[in-house]
Steps between C-alpha positions, in 0.01 A plus 500: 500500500546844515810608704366712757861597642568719198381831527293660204636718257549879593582627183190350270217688397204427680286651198605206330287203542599155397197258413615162598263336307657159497376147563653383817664678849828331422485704101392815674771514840735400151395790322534708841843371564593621109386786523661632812583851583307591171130476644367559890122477396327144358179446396290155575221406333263228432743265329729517763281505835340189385815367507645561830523902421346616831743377695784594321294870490611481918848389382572824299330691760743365748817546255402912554348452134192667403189295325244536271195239555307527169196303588218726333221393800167558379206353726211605750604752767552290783744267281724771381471676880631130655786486185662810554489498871739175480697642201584750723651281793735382218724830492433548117529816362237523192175278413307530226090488452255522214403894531108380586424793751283287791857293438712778571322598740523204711867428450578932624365412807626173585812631375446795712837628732750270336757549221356316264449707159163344364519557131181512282482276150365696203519366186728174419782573283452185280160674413426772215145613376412192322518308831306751707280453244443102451505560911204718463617820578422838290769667672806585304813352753585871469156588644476178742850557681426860564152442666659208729752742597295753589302241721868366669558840611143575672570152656838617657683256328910523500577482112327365147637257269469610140709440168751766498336680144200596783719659781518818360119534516494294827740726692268731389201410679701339839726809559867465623480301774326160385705227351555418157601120356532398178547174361554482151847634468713398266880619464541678095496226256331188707261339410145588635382133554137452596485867617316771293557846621850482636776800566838549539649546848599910464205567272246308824728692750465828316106446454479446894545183598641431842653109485552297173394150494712300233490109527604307186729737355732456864399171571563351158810662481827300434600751748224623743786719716607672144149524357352657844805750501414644160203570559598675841699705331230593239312602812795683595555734188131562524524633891848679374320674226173639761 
């Protein structure tokens, strides 16, 4: 496992968010290990918790990393309220939620004098207007995203989670203070995958996004270290250049 004796890295970006979305613990404390001083901030989600991912969620926690449980709860009230409140006795640092308001709702309160940074889900990066469409939605994502935002701030939520082409217009609505994640980056020149509206890491940090989630391009890396440290230091020029 996870060696808990080393101390995290001081020097990494904790704007940077690496997705470990990987099969099995012993892949994702691999991919950990790799990427060393490069990354202090990991994101879990369903892939990995149902494979032994909660647990090593604590294990990061107790490293001094920080931890990004991407579960997306959506259920009645009382579910969501019971969730979070044991999400928060793990020590993690964000959780996501399907921006439903009576969900949000529920999971601000439980959540509710901790640390824990609840982050609202807007519209699924994998998704464009056809699929809001065949969904059965007459809402442009444009259109969706911004009315679930507006809903995650009168719910007192911590941050949104939109594709990074929407932050401009999210940041917008929130103000300065509410966080800002965007999946769907993708360094100059890789290749999008299965994601549809997808940025670069200066152009999402320049259009107000607050932490960068980027899985495959760092985790499918022949080097994860050297492919996390590039894109640092694109994050770097941008923050030189404001």
């Amino acid at each position: 496992m996870l060696d808990l004796n080393a101390s995290a890295p001081q020097t990494a970006d904790p704007r940077l968010i690496v997705g470990l979305d990987v099969p099995t613990v012993a892949e994702a404390v691999a991919k950990v290990e790799q990427i060393g001083d490069e990354a202090v901030f990991f994101k879990i989600g369903y892939q990995l918790a149902f494979a032994g991912g909660l647990s090593l969620a604590r294990d990061l926690k107790a490293s001094g990393r920080k931890v990004f449980l991407d579960m997306k709860l959506l259920d009645i009230d009382n579910t969501v309220a019971k969730g979070v409140e044991n999400i928060v006795k793990m020590g993690v640092d964000m959780l996501t939620l399907h921006a439903y308001p009576k969900a949000m709702r529920a999971a601000v309160e439980a959540a509710k004098g901790s640390d824990l940074c609840l982050l609202g889900v807007t519209v699924l990066t994998s998704m464009d207007a056809a699929d809001l469409k065949e969904a059965g939605y007459a809402l442009s994502p444009e259109e969706l995203v911004l009315r679930r935002v507006a809903q995650a701030r009168t719910a007192g939520m911590g941050g949104i989670v939109c594709a990074a082409t929407e932050a401009r217009a999210v940041r917008e609505v929130v103000g300065p203070d509410m966080a800002i994640v965007t999946p769907g980056i993708r360094p100059a020149g890789a290749d999008h995958g299965d994601q549809k509206r997808v940025m670069t890491p200066a152009d999402a940090l320049m259009a107000g996004a607050t932490h960068l989630v980027v899985a495959r391009p760092i985790v499918a890396a022949e080097d994860p270290a050297a492919a996390a440290r590039a894109i640092r230091m694109e994050m770097s020029q941008y923050q030189e250049k404001v």
